[in-house]
Structure formats: structure tokens, C-alpha cells
N, C-alpha and C positions, 0 to 999 in steps of 0.2 A: 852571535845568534845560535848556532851550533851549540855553546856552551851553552846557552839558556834551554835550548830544547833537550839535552842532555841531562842536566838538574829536573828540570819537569818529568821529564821517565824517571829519574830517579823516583822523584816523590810519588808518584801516583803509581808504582809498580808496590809498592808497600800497602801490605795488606792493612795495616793497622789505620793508615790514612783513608784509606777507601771506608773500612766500617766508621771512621770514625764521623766523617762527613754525610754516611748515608743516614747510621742512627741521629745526628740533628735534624737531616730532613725528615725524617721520620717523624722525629720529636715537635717539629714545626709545624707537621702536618696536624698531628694530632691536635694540638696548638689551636688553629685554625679552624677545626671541626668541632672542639669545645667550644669556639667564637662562635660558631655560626647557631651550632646548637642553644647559645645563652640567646641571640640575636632571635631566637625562631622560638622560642619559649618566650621573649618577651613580648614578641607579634601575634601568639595567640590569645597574651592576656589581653592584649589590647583589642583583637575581634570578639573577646570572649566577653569586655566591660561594654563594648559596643554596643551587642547584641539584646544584653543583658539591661542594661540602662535603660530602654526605651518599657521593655515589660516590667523592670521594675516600678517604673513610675505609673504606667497601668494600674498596678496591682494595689500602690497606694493609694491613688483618687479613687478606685472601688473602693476601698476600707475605710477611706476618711475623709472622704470628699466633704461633709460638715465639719467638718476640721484642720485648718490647713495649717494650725500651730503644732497640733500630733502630725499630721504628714510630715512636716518636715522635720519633727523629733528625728525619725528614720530615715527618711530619703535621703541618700548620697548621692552627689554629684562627683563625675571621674575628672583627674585632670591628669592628660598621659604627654611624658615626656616623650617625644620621639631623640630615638637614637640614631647616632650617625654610624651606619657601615663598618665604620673603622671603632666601634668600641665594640666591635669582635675579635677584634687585634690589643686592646688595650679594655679587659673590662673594667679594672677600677672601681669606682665609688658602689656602679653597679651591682656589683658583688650582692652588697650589700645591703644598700637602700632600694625600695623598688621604684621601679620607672611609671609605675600606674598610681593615683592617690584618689579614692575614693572619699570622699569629706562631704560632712554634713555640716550647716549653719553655728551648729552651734561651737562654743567655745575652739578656737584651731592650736592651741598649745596643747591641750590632749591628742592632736591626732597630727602634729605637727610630723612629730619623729617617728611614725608609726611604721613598723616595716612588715617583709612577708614574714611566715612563718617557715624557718631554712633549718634544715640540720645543722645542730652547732658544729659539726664532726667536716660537715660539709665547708662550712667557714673557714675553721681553723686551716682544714689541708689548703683550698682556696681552690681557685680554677688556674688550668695549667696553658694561660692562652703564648699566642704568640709573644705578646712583649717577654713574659718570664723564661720563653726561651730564650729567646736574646738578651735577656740581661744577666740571667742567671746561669744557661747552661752555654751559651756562647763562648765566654772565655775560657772552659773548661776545653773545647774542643780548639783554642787557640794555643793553651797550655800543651795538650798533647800533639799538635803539629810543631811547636817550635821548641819544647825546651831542650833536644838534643841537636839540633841545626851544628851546634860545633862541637858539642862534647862529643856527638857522634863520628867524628872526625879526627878526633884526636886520639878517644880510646879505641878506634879500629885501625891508627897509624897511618891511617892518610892527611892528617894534616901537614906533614912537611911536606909532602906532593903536592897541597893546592900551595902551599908557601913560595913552594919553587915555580908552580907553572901558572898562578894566576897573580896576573899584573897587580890587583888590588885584593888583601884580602878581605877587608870591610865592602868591598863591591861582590865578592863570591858569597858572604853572608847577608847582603842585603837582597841580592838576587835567588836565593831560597826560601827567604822571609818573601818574598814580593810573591813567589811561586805558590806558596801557600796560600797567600793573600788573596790570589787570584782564584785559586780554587772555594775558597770562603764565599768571595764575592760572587761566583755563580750560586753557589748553595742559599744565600741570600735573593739573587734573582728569580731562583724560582720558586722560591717561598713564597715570597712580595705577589711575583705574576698569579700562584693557586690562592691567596687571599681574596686577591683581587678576581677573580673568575667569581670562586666560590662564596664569597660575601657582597658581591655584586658591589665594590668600591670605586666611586668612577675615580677617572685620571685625574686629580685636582691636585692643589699647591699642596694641603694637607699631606694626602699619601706620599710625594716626592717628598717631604722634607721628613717624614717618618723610616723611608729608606732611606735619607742621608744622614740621619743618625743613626741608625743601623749600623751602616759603614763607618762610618768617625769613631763611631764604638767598637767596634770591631779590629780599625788600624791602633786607635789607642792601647788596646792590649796586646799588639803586635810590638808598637814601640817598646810598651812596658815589660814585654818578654825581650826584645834585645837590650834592652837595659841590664839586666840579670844575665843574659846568656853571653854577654863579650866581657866577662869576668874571667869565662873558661874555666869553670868550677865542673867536677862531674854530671851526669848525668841526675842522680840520684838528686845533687845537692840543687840543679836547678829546677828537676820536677818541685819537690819542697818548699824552696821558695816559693815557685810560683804559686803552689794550691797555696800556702799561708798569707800571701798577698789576696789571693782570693777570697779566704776566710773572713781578714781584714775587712776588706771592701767590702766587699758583696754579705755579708754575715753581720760579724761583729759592731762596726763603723754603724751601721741605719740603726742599728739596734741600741745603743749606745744613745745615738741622736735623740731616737726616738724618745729614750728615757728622758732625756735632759729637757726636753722639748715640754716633756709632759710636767715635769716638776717645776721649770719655768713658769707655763703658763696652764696652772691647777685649774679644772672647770667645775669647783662647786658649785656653781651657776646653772651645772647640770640639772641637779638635786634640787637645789633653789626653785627654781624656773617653775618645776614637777607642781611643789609643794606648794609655789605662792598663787600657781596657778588653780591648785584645787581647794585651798583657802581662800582665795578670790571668791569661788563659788560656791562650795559647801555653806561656809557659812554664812551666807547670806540667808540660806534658810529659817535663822534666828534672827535676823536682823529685822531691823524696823523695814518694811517694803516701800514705805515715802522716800526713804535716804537712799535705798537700791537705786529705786525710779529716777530721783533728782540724779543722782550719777549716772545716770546712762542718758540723761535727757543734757547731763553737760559734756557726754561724748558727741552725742545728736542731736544738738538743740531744733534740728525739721523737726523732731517729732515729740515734742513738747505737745504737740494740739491733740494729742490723745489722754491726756490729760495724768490722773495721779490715782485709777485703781487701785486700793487696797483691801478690798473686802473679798475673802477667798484666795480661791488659786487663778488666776489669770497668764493668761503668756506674755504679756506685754512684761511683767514682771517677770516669770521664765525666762525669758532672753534677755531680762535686764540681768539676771544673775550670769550667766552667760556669756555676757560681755563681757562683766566684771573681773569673771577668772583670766582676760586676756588682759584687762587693766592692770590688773593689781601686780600682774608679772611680768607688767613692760620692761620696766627697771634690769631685768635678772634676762627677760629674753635680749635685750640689746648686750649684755655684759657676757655671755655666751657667746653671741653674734663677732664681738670683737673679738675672744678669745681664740674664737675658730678660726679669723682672720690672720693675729697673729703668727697662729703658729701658722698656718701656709705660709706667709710670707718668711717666718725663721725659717720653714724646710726650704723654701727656694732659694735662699739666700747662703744655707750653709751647703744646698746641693751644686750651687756653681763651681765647687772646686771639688766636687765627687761626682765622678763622672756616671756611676750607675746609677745614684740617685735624679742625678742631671735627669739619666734616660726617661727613669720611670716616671717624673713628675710631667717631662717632655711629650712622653706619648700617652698620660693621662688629657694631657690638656689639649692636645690634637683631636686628640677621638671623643672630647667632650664626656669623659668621665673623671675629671677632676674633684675635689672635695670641693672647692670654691666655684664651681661648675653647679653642684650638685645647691650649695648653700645659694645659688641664683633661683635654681625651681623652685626652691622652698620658698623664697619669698614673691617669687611668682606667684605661688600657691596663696600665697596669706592674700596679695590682690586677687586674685580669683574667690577666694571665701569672704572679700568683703564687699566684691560686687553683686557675691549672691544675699548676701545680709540687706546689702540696701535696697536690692528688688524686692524681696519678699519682707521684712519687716512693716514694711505700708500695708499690704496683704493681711498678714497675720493680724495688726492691731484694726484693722477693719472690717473682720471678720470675713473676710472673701470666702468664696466657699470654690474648691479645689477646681472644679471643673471651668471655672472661669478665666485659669491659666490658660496660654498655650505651652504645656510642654514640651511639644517638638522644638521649640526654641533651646532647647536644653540636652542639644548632644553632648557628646565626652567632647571636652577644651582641649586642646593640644599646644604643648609649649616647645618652642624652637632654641634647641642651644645654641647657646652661641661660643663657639668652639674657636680658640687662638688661630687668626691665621699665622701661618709658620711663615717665619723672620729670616733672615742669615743670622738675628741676633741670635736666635736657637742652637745654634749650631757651634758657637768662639767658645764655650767651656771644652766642648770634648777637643773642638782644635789647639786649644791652649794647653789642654792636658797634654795630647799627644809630643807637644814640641817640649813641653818640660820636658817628657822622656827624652827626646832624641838629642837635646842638648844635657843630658845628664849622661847619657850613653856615651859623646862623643870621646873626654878624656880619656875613656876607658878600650871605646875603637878606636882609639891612636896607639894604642898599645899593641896590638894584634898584627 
């Protein structure tokens, strides 16, 4: 015990351990305050479409109340994803696709993929939340706690001293690695505790298993630095090491992935979709309007009883073209739909043996900002745009006139994610990592 309290002053009397631990919490905190910030920016669009919603559709029944095929040319309906807490901690898809969808009736492959308008500058750098502390600068501050643990001992000449007076010396190295360890896992505890204050996270399975991969992340780059360090290579040769294993992983490896991932599974389907979707309905405009109408009446055969206008400009034909752009691109949007499928399941499948990737797909899908999270609201979204189609299309071909709705029935819809509950199974990649290391380590501490 003595000796453990001894090693611990040792560590924590170095100045370079103290900043090194202070600037991650730093780094964490800051982490957390872009969370919360993303989190409080996406809660005012959401009071702001609220608000806004109700005077919008005001302002249309004034202007077109004899019209309720023009009203709803314009009228948008919101449909807002609410976010969980904890995708302040992992923003993810967020980033990038917005949490609010504003859509109108007509055709939804045009406003499918629609997102805000963001500095591209903004994108690129990205937001610096917590998860990318922990995954990205974490092991950086586990590199500079352990890669001298023995070279420091050896090039200062006390290593034959622990040789001689400690019983085990793979027990005197593992008891400095733990000592670190230990200091991690506070700087980790109070990270977790200011998120949770601060982004108002209640105690659920969720948050615990997003702190225990934390920590599994955390000892994994431990083991994986005594792996490197009981070679007893200098100082120089084991920082090296270690930032180029870092490189590897955390760098190179996703990036890599990512390409192969992409060229695997190519999505001109993108493009496709676009194009068939607005050939679906441009040109309908030169089409014969009977063969429009019959195709939309063999999507809808209820509304056959309004019979086969074709003299002039009519809505019933309007929204039959309308349709059509979502007809015609069925084909290209389900072949998309797969391809996006794919590849999450090739990332998850190739991130079971890469532990950062593990992390980040981990604490995407806790915090409900996964891409296959994301590709759930969207076709939430498409049920949402075709239960607004089947109210008002009877409307529209019967010429209702606007004030005869209730609008108030038409707040902003809200959709609930439905966010992975965390498993133990979440957890056997970074545990199986770790043990690789320490039974790779072991031949090498039998040496020492």
C-alpha cells in the first residue's frame, strides 16, 4: 500500500501529468458547451416553426381561401424530430441533416434530402463535441501518461533498483499504468457528471453504457500502450510508436474504410433518384393529361369518382403530375434506400474489430444520431407527407374552400427516435480488443 501511495505522488507531482489531464478536461468541457449549444439552437427552431406555423397558415386561408389547390402549393407542414439529451454528447448525423422538415404535399423526393443552409467551412471542421474528445484526443493524453512508465526508469538508472527491491516487476508496471488509469477515470467522471448537469441527461441505461465505453476505450489504449512499452525501447522510440498507431487508427484506417466502403457500394442512385424524379413530373407537362390521370387513379383507385378533367389547367391533374415524380422514382429511391443500408451495416461489421470506430458508431446510436436513425425519420417523414396527401386531396378535387378546414388540427408532428438500448453486447468488441493486447503483451512481460 505504501508503495502504491508512493508511485501516485510520484505521478501526480509531474507537472506535465497535471496539464496534461487538465487541458482534456478543458477540452471536454468545451466538448459539452458546443453539445449543448447544438442542443439549444435546435430547440429554438423548433419554438420558432411552432410559432410560426400557426400564422403561417393564417396568412394562407386569407390569400386563398377560394383556393385550397394554391394554398396548399405553399403551405408547409413541420415535422420535428426531437432529440435525446445525449446527442449533445454525440452529434452525428445532426451535423448535418436538420432535425426540423418543413414539407408541403407535393412531390417529397424534391424535399426529401433538403437540409439547412450551413457554412461549408462549418462542416468540414465539424463540431468538437464530447464523443470526438474521447475518441480522438483521449488516447493522445493516454500516450503521454504512459509511453515513458519504463523507459523512464531505465534511462534515469533506476531500473536495477526496482529489479532488486520490487518482488514483481511486471506488478511495479502494471501498478503505474493502473495509477494513471485511475486518474483518467476521474477526469472521465467528471466530465460524464458536467454533461449530465449541463444538458439535463437523466440517469438511464443509455448514459451508463456510453460511460462504459468510455472507459473500455480508455483501458484499451492502456493495454495497447503496454504492449509497446514492455519491449523497453527508449523513450523517443515508444512516444513514435505510439502517435503512429494512433495515426493508423484513428486517421488513416476510417479513412481508408471509408473509401472502400464508397467504391463498394457507388450510389448513382443518388443522381438517378434526382433526375427520375423530376422527369416523373416535368414532363408530364407535354403528356396527354388522360394517361397522367389514369396513373394516379391506379395509385388511388378512391378517387377515380372525380372523374378524367382534361380541359385546361385543373389540380386534380397538378397533383397527378406530382405524384408521378414520386412514381416514377420508386425504383431508384428504394435502390438508394438499400445502398445506405449497406453500407451501415459494412461500417458496423468492419468496426467490431476497430475499436474507435466501434466507439463512434456506439455513441451515434445511443444518442440517436445515427445515419440509420436518421434514414428512420425520413421515412417517417414520407408517412407523414402521405397522410397529409390523403386528407386534403378529397378537399382539393371538391373544391372545398379553405376556411372549411380546421387548421388547428395541424400543429408541428413530432417523431420519437428510437435510440438502441445499450446491450453488454455493446461493449465485447472494446473488451476483446483490450485482451488481445494483454495476451500479446504477456510474452514480452515475461521478459522484464
Amino acid at each position: 500500500m505504501m508503495k502504491f501511495k508512493l508511485l501516485l505522488w510520484q505521478c501526480i507531482r509531474s507537472r506535465e501529468v497535471w496539464l496534461s489531464l487538465v487541458l482534456i478536461a478543458l477540452l471536454g468541457i468545451i466538448g459539452i458547451l458546443i453539445g449543448s449549444k447544438h442542443l439549444s439552437k435546435q430547440q429554438a427552431a423548433i419554438a420558432e416553426v411552432k410559432q410560426y406555423q400557426e400564422q403561417h397558415f393564417d396568412r394562407q386561408v386569407s390569400l386563398h381561401n377560394e383556393d385550397l389547390g394554391l394554398l396548399l402549393y405553399y403551405a408547409k407542414f413541420a415535422y420535428i424530430k426531437n432529440l435525446d439529451p445525449l446527442a449533445g454528447l454525440s452529434i452525428g448525423q445532426t451535423d448535418v441533416n436538420p432535425t426540423v422538415k418543413r414539407i408541403t404535399i407535393k412531390t417529397f423526393e424534391a424535399q426529401k434530402f433538403d437540409t439547412d443552409l450551413v457554412n461549408p467551412m462549418n462542416l468540414l471542421s465539424g463540431n468538437l463535441d464530447l464523443s470526438f474528445v474521447i475518441i480522438y484526443l483521449l488516447p493522445l493524453l493516454v500516450i503521454v501518461l504512459t509511453f515513458n512508465v519504463i523507459s523512464e526508469e531505465t534511462e534515469t538508472g533506476t531500473w536495477q533498483l526496482v529489479a532488486i527491491q520490487a518482488k514483481s516487476k511486471v506488478r511495479f508496471v502494471i501498478s503505474k499504468l493502473l495509477i494513471r488509469f485511475f486518474l483518467l477515470l476521474i477526469v472521465l467522471i467528471f466530465l460524464f457528471t458536467v454533461a449530465k448537469i449541463v444538458l439535463g441527461i437523466p440517469l438511464n441505461i443509455n448514459f451508463v453504457f456510453l460511460f462504459s465505453l468510455s472507459i473500455l476505450y480508455a483501458l484499451f489504449w492502456f493495454t495497447l500502450s503496454f504492449f509497446v512499452i514492455v519491449f523497453k525501447r527508449s523513450s523517443g522510440f515508444n512516444a513514435l510508436s505510439l502517435l503512429s498507431i494512433w495515426l493508423g487508427l484513428i486517421i488513416l484506417l476510417p479513412a481508408g474504410i471509408n473509401a472502400f466502403i464508397a467504391s463498394k457500394y457507388p450510389v448513382p442512385e443518388a443522381l438517378s433518384t434526382a433526375i427520375a424524379q423530376r422527369d416523373g413530373y416535368h414532363t408530364k407537362w407535354d403528356t396527354d393529361k388522360l394517361a397522367t390521370i389514369q396513373k394516379f387513379y391506379d395509385h388511388y383507385p378512391q378517387f377515380e369518382k372525380y372523374g378524367y378533367p382534361t380541359d385546361g389547367f385543373n389540380w386534380l391533374w397538378y397533383y397527378a403530375m406530382q405524384q408521378m415524380g414520386d412514381d416514377d422514382s420508386k425504383k431508384q429511391q428504394a435502390a438508394l434506400s438499400e445502398k445506405i443500408t449497406l453500407r451501415e451495416k459494412t461500417s458496423e461489421g468492419i468496426a467490431s474489430i476497430l475499436p474507435n470506430m466501434h466507439m463512434q458508431l456506439a455513441f451515434n446510436r445511443l444518442a440517436g444520431t445515427s445515419m440509420s436513425q436518421h434514414m428512420n425519420y425520413l421515412d417517417a417523414t414520407d408517412t407523414f407527407h402521405e397522410d397529409l396527401r390523403l386528407f386534403f386531396y378529397p378537399k382539393i378535387f371538391e373544391e372545398k374552400y379553405a376556411d372549411t378546414i380546421n387548421w388547428d388540427q395541424f400543429p408541428p408532428a413530432y417523431y420519437e427516435i428510437q435510440t438502441n438500448k445499450g446491450s453488454l453486447k455493446i461493449l465485447i468488441p472494446l473488451f476483446i480488443a483490450s485482451l488481445v493486447m494483454i495476451f500479446m503483451a504477456i510474452p514480452m512481460a515475461r521478459r522484464l
